[in-house]
ZAMARGU-4260 file (C-alpha; in steps of 0.2 Angstrom, whole numbers, plus 5000, padded with zeros to 4 digits):
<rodrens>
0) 4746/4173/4326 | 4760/4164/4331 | 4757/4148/4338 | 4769/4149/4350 | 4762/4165/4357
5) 4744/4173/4361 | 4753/4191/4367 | 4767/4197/4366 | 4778/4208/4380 | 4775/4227/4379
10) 4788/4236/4369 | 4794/4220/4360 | 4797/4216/4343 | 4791/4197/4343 | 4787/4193/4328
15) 4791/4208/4314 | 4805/4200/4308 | 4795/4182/4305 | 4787/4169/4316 | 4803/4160/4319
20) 4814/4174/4317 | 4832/4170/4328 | 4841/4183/4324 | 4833/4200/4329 | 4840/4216/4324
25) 4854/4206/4317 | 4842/4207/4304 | 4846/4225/4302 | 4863/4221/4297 | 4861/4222/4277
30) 4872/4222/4263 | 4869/4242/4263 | 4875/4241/4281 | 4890/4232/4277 | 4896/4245/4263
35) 4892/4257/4274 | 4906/4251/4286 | 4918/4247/4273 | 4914/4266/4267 | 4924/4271/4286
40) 4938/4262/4279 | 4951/4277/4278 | 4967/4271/4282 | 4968/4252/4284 | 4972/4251/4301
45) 4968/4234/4312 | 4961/4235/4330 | 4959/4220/4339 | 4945/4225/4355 | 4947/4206/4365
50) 4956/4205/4379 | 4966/4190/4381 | 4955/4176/4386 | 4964/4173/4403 | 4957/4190/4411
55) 4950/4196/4419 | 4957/4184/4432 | 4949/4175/4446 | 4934/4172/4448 | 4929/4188/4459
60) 4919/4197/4444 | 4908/4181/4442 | 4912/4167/4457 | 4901/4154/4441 | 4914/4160/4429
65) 4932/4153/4428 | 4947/4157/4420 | 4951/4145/4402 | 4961/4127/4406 | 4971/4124/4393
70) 4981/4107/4393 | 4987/4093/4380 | 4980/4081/4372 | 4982/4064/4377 | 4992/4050/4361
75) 4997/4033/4367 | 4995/4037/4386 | 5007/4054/4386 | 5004/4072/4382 | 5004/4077/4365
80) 5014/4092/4367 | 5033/4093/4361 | 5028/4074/4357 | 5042/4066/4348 | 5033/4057/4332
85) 5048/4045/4333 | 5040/4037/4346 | 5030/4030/4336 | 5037/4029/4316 | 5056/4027/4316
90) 5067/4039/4308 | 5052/4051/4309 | 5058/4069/4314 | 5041/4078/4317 | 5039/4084/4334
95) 5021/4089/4337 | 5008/4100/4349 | 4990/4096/4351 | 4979/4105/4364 | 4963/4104/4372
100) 4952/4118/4383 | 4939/4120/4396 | 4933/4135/4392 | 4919/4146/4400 | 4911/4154/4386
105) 4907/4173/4395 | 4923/4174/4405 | 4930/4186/4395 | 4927/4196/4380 | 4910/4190/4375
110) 4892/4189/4367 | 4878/4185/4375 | 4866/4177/4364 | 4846/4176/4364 | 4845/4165/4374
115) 4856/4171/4389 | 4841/4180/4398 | 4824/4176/4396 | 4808/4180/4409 | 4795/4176/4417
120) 4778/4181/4406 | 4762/4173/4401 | 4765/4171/4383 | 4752/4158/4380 | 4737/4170/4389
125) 4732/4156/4400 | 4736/4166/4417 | 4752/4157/4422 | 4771/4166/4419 | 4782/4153/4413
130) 4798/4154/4407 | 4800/4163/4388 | 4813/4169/4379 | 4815/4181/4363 | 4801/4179/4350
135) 4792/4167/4361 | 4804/4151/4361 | 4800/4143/4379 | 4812/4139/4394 | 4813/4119/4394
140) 4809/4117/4376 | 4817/4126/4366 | 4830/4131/4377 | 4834/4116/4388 | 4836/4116/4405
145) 4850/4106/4412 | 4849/4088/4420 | 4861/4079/4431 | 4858/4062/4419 | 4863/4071/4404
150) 4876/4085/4409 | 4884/4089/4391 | 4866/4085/4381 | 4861/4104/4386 | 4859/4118/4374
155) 4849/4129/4368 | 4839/4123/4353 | 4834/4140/4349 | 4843/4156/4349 | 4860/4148/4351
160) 4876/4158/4344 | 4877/4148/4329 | 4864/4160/4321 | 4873/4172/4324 | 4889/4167/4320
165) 4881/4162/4302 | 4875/4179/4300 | 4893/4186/4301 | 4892/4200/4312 | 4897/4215/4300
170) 4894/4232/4297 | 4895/4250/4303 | 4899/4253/4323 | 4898/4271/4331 | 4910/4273/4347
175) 4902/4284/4363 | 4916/4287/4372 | 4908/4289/4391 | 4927/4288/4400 | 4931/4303/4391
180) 4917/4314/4397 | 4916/4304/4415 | 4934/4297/4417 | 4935/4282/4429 | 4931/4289/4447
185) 4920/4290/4454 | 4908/4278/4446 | 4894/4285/4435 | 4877/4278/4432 | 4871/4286/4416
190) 4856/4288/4410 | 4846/4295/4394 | 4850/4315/4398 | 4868/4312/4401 | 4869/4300/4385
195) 4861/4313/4376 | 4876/4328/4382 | 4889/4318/4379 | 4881/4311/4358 | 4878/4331/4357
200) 4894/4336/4361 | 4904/4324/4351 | 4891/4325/4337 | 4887/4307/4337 | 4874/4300/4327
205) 4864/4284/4329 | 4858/4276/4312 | 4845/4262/4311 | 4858/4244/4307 | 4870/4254/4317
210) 4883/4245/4331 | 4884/4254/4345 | 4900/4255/4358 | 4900/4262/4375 | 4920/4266/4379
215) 4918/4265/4400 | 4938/4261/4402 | 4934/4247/4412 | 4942/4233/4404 | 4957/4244/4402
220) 4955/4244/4421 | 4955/4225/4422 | 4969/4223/4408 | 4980/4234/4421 | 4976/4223/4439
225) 4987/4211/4428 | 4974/4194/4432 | 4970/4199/4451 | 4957/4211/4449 | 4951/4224/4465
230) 4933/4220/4467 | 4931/4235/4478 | 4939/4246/4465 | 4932/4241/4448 | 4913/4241/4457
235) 4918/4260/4460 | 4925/4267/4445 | 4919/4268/4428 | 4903/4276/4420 | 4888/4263/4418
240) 4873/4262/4409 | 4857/4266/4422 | 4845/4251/4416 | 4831/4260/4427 | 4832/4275/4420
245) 4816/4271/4407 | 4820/4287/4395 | 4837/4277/4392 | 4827/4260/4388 | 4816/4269/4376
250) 4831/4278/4365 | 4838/4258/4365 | 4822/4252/4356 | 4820/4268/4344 | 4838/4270/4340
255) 4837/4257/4329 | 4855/4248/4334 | 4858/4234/4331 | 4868/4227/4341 | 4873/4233/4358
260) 4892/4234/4365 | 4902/4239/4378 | 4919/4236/4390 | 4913/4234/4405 | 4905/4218/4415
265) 4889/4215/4411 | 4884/4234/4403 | 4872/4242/4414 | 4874/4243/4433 | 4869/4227/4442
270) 4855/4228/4454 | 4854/4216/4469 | 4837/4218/4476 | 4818/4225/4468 | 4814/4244/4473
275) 4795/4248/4479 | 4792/4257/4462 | 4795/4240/4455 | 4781/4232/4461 | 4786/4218/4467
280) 4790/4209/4454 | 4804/4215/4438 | 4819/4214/4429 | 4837/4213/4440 | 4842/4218/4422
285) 4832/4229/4413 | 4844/4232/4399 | 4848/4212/4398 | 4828/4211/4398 | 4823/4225/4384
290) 4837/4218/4372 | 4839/4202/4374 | 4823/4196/4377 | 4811/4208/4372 | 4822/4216/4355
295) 4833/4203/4350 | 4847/4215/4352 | 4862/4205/4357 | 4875/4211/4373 | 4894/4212/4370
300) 4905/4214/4384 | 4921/4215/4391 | 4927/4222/4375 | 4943/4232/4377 | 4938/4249/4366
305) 4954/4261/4374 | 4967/4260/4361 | 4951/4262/4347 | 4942/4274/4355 | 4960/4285/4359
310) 4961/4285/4340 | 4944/4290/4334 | 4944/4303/4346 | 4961/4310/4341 | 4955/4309/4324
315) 4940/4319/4326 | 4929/4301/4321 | 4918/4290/4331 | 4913/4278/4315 | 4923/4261/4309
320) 4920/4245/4302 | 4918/4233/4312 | 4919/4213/4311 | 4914/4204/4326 | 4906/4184/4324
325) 4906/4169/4339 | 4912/4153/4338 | 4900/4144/4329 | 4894/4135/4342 | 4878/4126/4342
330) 4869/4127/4357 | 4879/4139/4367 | 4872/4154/4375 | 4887/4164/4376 | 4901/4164/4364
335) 4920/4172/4367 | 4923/4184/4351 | 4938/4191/4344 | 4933/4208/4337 | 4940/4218/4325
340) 4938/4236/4321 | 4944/4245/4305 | 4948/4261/4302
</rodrens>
């Protein structure tokens, strides 16, 4: 048993990959996996899937979440940017540029790690819901909660990007092109039988170790507001994964993927309030809770797919390499991420 643990959430995957696994189903990212990627490797073309860093502009999409500052370092009381090194060593002709960046780490084109979303369960079997995130690590502990005495000694201990940045993030992604079947208005909720249409129709198979990408065509959306994005209009358009739809949730954990992606804020369609077939109590997220917390299967999004997705479809493929780690971080829950597809 592990001692972190008495029981473990329906449905979950604590502790088959270890103990004090941190990884998940990165786990399923193998050296075979990684071939197979390379093996979709036809014609040597590049396809960078981050949106710049500054979009999607504002703060409208997430009022906690602000775009990057960027600004100069500081050398002998003057920013060190254009700085004449002359000032300091005469006769010296290097002019230099040295920055510096408050950066909010799931503004933009993201991961979520582990440790983004936990819930409330009684992992210890004593009655009482606390705080628990993937394979048992606990709110507080291993994942430390903030204090106003010690601001910037936060982190999480457990679960933080660095693992997976040292895992490398590599392999073999499939692309399900939903804004082809669904286009981008109206907004689509989709659940398990429409997923299964549109993967039947294009022939799309899901592998065990596979990454999975959902083209919605919302960040192409964003990319076009051009920084001053239309609430109104990006809450209405675009297909969106259904998180209450229970038959998607199950394909999720039996697909075997293992990572999760898509272009659009926060992947499945936000719920702001419990519905009476919840009980009472549940999951705003139900996606965020089954992978991050109860599979280890780590959320990317924002992720601008168009151009790739375009190609694979014009190109009769929906399969690519693809190489996508965070900033190595420790600590962080969230990490920006420049991906790159190859095809």
């Amino acid at each position: 048993m592990n001692p972190r643990w008495k029981q473990r959430p329906p449905g979950s995957n604590w502790g088959d990959f270890g103990p004090d696994d941190q990884l998940g189903r990165l786990n399923l990212l193998t050296p075979e996996k990684v071939k197979q990627g390379i093996a979709e490797v036809r014609e040597g073309l590049v396809f960078n899937l981050s949106l710049p860093l500054d979009y999607p502009g504002g703060n409208k999409l997430n009022p906690r979440r602000h775009a990057p500052r960027l600004q100069p370092s500081i050398r002998n009381g003057k920013a060190y940017y254009v700085y004449r090194m002359a000032q300091d060593v005469e006769g010296s002709t290097d002019v230099a540029c040295d920055d510096a960046v408050l950066l909010y780490l799931q503004y933009s084109t993201q991961w979520d790690s582990l440790a983004h979303i936990g819930s409330l369960f009684d992992a210890d079997g004593d009655g009482t819901p606390e705080p628990v995130f993937y394979n048992g690590f606990r709110g507080g502990v291993d994942v430390v909660q903030p204090s106003p005495e010690q601001p910037s000694a936060n982190g999480a201990k457990k679960l933080g990007m660095e693992n997976m940045a040292a895992q490398g993030v590599q392999g073999r992604a499939v692309m399900i092109d939903l804004h082809h079947h669904y286009g981008e208005s109206p907004r689509k909720a989709v659940g398990y039988d429409d997923l299964m249409r549109v993967m039947e129709h294009d022939r799309i198979a899901v592998e065990l170790g596979d990454m999975v990408c959902f083209h919605t065509g919302f960040a192409d959306l964003v990319l076009r507001m051009n920084r001053e994005p239309d609430i109104d209009v990006l809450n209405a358009s675009c297909a969106v994964l259904d998180g209450t739809d229970q038959k998607l949730l199950q394909w999720i954990a039996d697909s075997g993927l293992a990572v999760l992606i898509a272009d659009n804020y926060a992947v499945e369609e936000r719920r702001w309030s419990l519905s009476p077939g919840d009980c009472g109590h549940g999951p705003l997220l139900p996606i965020h809770e089954l992978c991050l917390f109860k599979l280890g299967i780590h959320l990317g999004e924002l992720w601008h797919l168009t151009p790739l997705a375009h190609w694979l479809r014009a190109h009769g493929r929906s399969r690519f390499l693809l190489t996508a780690p965070p900033l190595r971080l420790p600590g962080a829950v969230g990490s920006p991420v420049n991906p790159i597809a190859t095809v």
